[in-house]
N, C-alpha and C positions, 0 to 999 in steps of 0.2 A: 484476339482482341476481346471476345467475350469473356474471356478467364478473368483478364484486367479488368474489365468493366464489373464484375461479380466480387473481385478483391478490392476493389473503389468501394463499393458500397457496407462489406464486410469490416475491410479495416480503412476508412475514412482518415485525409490527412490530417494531422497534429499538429501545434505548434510545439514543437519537444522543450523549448526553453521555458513554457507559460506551462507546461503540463507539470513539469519537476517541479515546478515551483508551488504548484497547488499540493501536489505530494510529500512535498517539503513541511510542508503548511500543514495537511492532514497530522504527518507525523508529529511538528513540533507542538503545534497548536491544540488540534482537534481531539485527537487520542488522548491527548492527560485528560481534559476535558470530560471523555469518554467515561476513562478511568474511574473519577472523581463523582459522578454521575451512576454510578455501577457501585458507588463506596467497596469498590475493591483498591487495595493499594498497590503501587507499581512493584512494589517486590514479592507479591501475590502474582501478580501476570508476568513477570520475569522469571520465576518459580521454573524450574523443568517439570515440574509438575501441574503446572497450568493443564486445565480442561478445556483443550482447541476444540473437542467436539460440541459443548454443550450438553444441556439436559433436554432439547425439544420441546419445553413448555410453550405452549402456547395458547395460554387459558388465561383470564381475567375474571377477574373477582370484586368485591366493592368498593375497591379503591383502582379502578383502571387504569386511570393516567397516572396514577404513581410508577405502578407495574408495568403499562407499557413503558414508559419512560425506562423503566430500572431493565426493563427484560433487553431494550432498544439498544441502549448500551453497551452490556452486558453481550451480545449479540452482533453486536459492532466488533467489540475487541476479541471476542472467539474466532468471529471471519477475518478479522486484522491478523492474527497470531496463524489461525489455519491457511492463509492464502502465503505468510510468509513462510512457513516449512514446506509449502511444495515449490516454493522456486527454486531454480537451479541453483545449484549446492553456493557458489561465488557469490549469488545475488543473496540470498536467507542468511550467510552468513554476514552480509554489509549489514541488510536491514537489520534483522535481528542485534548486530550487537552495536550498530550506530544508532539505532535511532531507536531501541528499545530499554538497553543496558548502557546506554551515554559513555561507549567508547570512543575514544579521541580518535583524530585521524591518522596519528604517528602509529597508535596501537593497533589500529586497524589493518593499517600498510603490514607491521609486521605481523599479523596474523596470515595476511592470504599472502607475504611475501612478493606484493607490488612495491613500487617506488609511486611516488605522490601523481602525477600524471594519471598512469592507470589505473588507481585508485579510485581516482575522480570520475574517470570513464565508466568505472564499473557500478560506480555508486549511481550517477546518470542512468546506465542503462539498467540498475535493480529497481530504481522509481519508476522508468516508463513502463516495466515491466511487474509492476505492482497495480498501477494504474490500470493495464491491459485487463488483469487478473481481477480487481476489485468493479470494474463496471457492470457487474449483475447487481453489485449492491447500493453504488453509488458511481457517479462517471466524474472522476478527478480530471478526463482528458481536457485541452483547449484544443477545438477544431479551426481548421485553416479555412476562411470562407470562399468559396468556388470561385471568386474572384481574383484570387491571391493566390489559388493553389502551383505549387509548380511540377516540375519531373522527379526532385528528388527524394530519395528513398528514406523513411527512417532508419537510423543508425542501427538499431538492437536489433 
């Protein structure tokens, strides 16, 4: 009972439909944004040669808010691009070529050789599992309120 009670508080419940949907929303929305913001262009960070480490700067100078602003970005899509190469190989290869390189979903299917059903399942669970990943830098989650909560398990 105590393990439950310390995994309750560890991974707290979700609304999985409102969480995709913010993750949706980061990727369609926010990341050009990011992008745009960073005056890097999407086939700069699409690049296999993108820099998911960074440079570590973390200095400021006479102009700060420009710099934080450009560093903030900048530092957004390097943890965007590094949190999506360690996911599991099915999930990095959804994100990465749906939502970075604006693969279709038929091209998609045929790359990891699902049918559309599966597809979708996996795409779902590469966003909750994006979400999970990015909450040290930002929390994409929707939490279920203790009122509402039920027994059931998340999916992924």
């Amino acid at each position: 009972m105590e393990a439950v009670y310390i995994v309750g508080l560890l991974l707290p419940d979700i609304d999985e439909e409102k969480t995709i949907k913010n993750v949706k929303n980061y990727f369609e929305h926010e990341f050009p944004r990011l992008i745009a913001q960073s005056h890097m262009s999407l086939t700069y960070v699409q690049s296999p040669s993108f820099d998911c480490i960074g440079s570590g700067i973390n200095t400021r100078n006479t102009q700060e808010d420009k710099i934080v602003g450009k560093l903030g970005a900048k530092e957004y899509i390097q943890i965007t691009m590094k949190l999506i190469s360690n996911c599991p190989h099915d999930y990095m290869v959804i994100l990465k070529n749906y939502y970075i390189h604006n693969m279709t979903n038929i091209d998609l299917q045929e790359l990891l050789g699902y049918g559309q059903t599966r597809c979708n399942e996996l795409k779902n669970m590469a966003l909750l599992y994006f979400a999970d990943a990015f909450i040290d830098y930002y929390d994409l989650h929707v939490y279920i309120p203790e009122n509402k909560k039920s027994d059931v398990m998340p999916t992924y």
